[in-house]
ZALOPA-898311 format. One record per residue (C-alpha): residue number from 1; residue in one letter; x, z, y. Coordinates in pm, 1 decimal. Layout:
[site NUM, "A", [X, Z, Y]],
...
END
This chain:
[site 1, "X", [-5938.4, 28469.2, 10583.3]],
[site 2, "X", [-6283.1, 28609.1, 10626.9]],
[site 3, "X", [-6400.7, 28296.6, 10839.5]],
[site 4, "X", [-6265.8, 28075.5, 10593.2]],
[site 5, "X", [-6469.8, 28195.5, 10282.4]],
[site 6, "X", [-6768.9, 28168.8, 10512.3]],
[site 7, "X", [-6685.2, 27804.3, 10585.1]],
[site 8, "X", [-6624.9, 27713.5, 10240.6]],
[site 9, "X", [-6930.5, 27909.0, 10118.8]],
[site 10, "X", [-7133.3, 27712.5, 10336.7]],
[site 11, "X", [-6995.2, 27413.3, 10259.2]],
[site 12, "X", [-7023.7, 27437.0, 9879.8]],
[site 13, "X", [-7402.9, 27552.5, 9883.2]],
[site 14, "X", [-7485.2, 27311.6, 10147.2]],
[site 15, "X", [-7351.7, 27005.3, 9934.5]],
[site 16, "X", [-7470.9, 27151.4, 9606.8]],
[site 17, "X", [-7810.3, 27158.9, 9736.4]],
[site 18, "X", [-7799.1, 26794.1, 9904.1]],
[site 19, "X", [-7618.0, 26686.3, 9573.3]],
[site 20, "X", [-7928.9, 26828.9, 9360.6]],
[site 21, "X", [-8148.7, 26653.0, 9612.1]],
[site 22, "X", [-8014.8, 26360.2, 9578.9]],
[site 23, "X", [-7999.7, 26371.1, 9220.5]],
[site 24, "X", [-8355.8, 26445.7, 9155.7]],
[site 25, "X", [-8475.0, 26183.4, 9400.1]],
[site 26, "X", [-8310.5, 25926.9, 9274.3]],
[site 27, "X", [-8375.4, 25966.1, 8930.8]],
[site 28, "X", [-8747.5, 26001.3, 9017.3]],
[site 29, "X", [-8687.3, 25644.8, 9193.0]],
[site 30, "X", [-8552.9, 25501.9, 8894.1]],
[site 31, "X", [-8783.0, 25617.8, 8629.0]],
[site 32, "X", [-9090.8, 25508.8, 8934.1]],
[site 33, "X", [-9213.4, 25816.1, 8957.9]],
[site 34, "X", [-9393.6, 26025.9, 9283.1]],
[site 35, "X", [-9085.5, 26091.5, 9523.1]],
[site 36, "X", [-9292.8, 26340.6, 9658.3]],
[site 37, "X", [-9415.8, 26517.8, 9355.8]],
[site 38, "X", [-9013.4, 26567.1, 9268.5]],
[site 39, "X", [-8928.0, 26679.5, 9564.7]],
[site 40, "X", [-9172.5, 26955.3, 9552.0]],
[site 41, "X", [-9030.3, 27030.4, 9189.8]],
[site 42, "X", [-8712.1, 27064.9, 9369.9]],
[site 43, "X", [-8851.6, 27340.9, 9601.6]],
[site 44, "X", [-9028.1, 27503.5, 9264.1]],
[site 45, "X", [-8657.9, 27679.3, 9140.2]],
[site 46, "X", [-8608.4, 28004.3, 9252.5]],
[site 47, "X", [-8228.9, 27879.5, 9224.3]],
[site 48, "X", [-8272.0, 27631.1, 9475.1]],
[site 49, "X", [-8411.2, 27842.0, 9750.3]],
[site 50, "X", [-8176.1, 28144.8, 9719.0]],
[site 51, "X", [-7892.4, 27855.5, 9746.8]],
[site 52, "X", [-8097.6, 27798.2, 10051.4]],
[site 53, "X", [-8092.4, 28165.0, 10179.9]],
[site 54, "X", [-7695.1, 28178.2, 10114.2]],
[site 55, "X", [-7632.7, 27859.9, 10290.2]],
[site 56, "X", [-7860.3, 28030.2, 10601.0]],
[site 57, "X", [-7630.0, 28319.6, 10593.5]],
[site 58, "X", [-7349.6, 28180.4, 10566.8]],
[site 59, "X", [-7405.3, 27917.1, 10834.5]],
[site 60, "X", [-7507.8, 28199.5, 11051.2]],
[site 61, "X", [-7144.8, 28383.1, 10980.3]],
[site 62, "X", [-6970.9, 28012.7, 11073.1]],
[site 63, "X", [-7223.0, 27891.3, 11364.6]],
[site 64, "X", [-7168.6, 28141.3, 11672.3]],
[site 65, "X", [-7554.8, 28219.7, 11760.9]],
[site 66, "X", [-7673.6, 28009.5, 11518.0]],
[site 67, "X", [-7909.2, 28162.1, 11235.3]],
[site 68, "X", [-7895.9, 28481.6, 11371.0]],
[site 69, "X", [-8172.0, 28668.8, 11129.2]],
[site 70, "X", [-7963.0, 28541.0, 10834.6]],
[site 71, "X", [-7661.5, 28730.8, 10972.8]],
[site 72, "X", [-7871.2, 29103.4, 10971.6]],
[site 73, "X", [-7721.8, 29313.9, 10724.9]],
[site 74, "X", [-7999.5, 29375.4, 10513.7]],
[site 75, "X", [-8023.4, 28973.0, 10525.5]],
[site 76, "X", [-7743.5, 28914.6, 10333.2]],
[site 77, "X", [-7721.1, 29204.8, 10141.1]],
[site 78, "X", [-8060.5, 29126.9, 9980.0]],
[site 79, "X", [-7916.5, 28769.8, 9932.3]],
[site 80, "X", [-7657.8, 28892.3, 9733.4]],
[site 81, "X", [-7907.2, 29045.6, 9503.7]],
[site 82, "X", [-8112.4, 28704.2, 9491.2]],
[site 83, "X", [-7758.5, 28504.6, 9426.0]],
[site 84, "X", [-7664.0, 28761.3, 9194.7]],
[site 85, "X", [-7977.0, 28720.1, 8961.4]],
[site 86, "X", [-7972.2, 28379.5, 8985.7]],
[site 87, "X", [-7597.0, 28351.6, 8830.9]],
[site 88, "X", [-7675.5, 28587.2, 8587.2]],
[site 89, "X", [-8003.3, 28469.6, 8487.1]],
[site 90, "X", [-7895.3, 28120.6, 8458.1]],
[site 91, "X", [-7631.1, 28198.9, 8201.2]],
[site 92, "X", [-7755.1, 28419.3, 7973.4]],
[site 93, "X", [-8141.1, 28297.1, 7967.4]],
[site 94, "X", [-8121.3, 27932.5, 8035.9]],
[site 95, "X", [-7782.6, 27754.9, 8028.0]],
[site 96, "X", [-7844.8, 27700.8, 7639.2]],
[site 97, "X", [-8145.2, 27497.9, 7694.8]],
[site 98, "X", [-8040.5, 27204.9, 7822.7]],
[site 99, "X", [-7666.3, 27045.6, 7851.0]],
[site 100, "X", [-7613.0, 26835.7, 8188.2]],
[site 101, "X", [-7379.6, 26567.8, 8219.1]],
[site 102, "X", [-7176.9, 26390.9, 8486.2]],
[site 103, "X", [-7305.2, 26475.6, 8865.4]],
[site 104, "X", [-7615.2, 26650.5, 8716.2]],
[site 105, "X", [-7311.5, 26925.3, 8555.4]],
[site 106, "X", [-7124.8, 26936.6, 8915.4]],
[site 107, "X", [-7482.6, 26984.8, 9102.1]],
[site 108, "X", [-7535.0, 27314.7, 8772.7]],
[site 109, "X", [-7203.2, 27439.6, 8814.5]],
[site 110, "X", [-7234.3, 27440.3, 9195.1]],
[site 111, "X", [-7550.7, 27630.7, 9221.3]],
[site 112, "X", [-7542.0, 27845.0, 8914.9]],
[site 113, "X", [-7174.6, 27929.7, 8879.7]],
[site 114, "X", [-6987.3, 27871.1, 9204.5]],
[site 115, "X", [-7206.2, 27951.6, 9506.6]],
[site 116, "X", [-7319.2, 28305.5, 9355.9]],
[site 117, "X", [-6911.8, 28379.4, 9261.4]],
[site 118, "X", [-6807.6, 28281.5, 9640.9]],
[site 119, "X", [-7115.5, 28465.9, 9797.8]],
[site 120, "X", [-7122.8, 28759.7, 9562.9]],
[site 121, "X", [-6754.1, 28795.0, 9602.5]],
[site 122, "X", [-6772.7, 28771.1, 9985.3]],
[site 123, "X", [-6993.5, 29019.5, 10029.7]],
[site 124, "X", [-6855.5, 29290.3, 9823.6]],
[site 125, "X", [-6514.9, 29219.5, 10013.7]],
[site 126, "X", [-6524.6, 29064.4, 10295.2]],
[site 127, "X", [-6840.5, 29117.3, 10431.5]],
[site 128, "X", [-6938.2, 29364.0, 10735.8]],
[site 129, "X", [-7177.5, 29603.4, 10568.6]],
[site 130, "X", [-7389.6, 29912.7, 10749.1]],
[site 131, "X", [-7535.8, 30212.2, 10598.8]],
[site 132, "X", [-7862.9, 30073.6, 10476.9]],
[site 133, "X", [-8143.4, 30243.5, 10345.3]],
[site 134, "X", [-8248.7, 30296.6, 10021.4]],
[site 135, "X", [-8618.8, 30175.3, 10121.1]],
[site 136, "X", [-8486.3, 29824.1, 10136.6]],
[site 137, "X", [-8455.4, 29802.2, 9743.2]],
[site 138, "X", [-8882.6, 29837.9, 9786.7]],
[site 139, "X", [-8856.9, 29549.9, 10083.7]],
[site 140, "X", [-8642.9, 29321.6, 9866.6]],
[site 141, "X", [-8883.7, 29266.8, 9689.1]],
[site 142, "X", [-9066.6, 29060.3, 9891.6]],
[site 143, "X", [-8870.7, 28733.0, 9848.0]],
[site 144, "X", [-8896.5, 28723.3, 9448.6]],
[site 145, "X", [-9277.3, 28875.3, 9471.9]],
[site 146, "X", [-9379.0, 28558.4, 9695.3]],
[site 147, "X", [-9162.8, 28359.2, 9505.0]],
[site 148, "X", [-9341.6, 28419.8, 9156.5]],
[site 149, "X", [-9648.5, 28414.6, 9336.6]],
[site 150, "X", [-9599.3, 28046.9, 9406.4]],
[site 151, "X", [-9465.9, 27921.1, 9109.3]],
[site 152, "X", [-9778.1, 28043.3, 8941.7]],
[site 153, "X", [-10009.7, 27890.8, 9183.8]],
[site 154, "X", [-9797.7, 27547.5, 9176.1]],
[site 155, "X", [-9867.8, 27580.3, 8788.3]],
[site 156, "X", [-10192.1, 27550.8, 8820.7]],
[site 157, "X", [-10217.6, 27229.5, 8976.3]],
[site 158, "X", [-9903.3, 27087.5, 8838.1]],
[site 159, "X", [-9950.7, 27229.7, 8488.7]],
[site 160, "X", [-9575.4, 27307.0, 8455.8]],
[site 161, "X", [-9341.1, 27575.9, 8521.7]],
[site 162, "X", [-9008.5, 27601.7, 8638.3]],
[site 163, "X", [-8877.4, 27844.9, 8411.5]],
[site 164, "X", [-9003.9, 27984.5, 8032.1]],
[site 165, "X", [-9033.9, 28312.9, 8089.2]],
[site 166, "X", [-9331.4, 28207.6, 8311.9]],
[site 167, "X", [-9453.0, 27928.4, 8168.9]],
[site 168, "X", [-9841.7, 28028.7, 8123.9]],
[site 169, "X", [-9916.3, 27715.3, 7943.0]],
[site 170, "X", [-9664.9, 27857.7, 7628.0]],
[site 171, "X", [-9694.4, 28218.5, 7679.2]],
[site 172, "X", [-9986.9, 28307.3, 7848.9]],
[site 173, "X", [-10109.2, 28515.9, 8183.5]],
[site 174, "X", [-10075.8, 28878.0, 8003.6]],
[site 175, "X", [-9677.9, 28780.9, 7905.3]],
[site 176, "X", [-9571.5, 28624.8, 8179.9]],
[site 177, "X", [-9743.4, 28918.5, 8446.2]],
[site 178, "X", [-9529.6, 29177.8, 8240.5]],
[site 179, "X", [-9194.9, 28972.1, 8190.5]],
[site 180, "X", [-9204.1, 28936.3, 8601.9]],
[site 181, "X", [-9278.5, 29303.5, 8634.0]],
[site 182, "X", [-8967.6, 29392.4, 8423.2]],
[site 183, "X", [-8822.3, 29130.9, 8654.9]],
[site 184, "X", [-8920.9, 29327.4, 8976.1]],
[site 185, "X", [-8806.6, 29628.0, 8821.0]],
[site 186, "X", [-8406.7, 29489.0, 8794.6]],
[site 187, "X", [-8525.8, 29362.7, 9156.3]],
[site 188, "X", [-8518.3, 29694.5, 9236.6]],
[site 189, "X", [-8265.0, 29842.0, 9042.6]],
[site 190, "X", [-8016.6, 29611.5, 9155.9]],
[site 191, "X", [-8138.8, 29685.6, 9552.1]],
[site 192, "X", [-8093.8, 30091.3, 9485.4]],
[site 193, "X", [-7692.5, 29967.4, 9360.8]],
[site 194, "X", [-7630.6, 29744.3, 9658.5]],
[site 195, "X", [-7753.2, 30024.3, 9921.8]],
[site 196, "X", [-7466.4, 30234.2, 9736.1]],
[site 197, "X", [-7242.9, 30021.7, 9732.0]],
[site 198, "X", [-7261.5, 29917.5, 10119.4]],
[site 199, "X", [-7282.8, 30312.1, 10178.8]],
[site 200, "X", [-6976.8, 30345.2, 9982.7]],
[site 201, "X", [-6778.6, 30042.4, 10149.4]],
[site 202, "X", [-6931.1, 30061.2, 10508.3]],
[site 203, "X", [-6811.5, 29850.8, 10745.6]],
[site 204, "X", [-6541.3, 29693.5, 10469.5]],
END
């Protein structure tokens, strides 16, 4: 059972993300625009690369040796935060902006709705947890520190942002610093409840 949902986790993030890819690519071939300037939009959503980290952990669940940092236990339980946020996030701030049809609406459902269902699910039932430490809800926060850090500094040169809560251009410096502080702050409040909870289901 357990190897299972780690083979079709895998599989479903992995082919959302090349699905996406492809998507994005082609379209920019189409319309004649930069390949390479879309595929570095592709690597600008925070959606995309925690896809990326549950794919990694997953694939280092199905691929004996393979991987192996994705398959620490702090690994994935910080992954479940990041997949967590990004299904939430998705459909309460930004699913009513925009209305995607045909493969583009498979490729949104995949990575919005269905990889962060599978992974979440997985590792708050299937998944071999340890005791952690509450510290880790502090080291968390590296990924989606970094991450904002680089959106920002794409944004300068590219003059666009990936999502609208930090768009600069619309909002300014001043709102978007504090809207990703309140963001670091669920960060962490959502770390503090996954420690308990793998304290409270160790070793499920």
């Amino acid at each position: 059972m357990k190897k299972s949902v780690q083979l079709i986790g895998f599989a479903t993030a992995a082919f959302a993300l090349v699905l996406q890819f492809y998507l994005m690519v082609t379209k920019a071939l189409a319309d004649h625009q930069s390949v390479l300037s879309e595929v570095w939009r592709f690597f600008s959503y925070m959606t995309i690369w925690s896809n990326i980290l549950v794919a990694l952990c997953f694939a280092s669940l199905v691929f004996v040796g393979k991987f192996s940092f994705f398959k620490r236990p702090a690994m994935q339980a910080g992954t479940f935060i990041y997949i967590l946020v990004v299904g939430v996030a998705y459909h309460f701030l930004l699913a009513h902006i925009w209305s995607p049809t045909g493969l583009q609406y498979v490729a949104d459902v995949l990575l919005h709705y269905a990889v962060p269902i599978i992974y979440c699910l997985y590792w708050l039932t299937l998944a071999d947890k340890t005791k952690l430490a509450y510290s880790y809800s502090i080291t968390w926060l590296i990924y989606p520190f970094v991450y904002f850090v680089y959106a920002l500094l794409r944004g300068l040169i590219v003059n666009t942002y990936p999502y609208p809560f930090i768009d600069v251009t619309a909002l300014g410096y001043s709102k978007v610093l504090i809207n990703s502080f309140f963001l670091l702050i669920v960060y962490v409040l959502l770390g503090l409840v996954t420690v308990a909870l793998s304290r409270k289901f160790k070793n499920a």
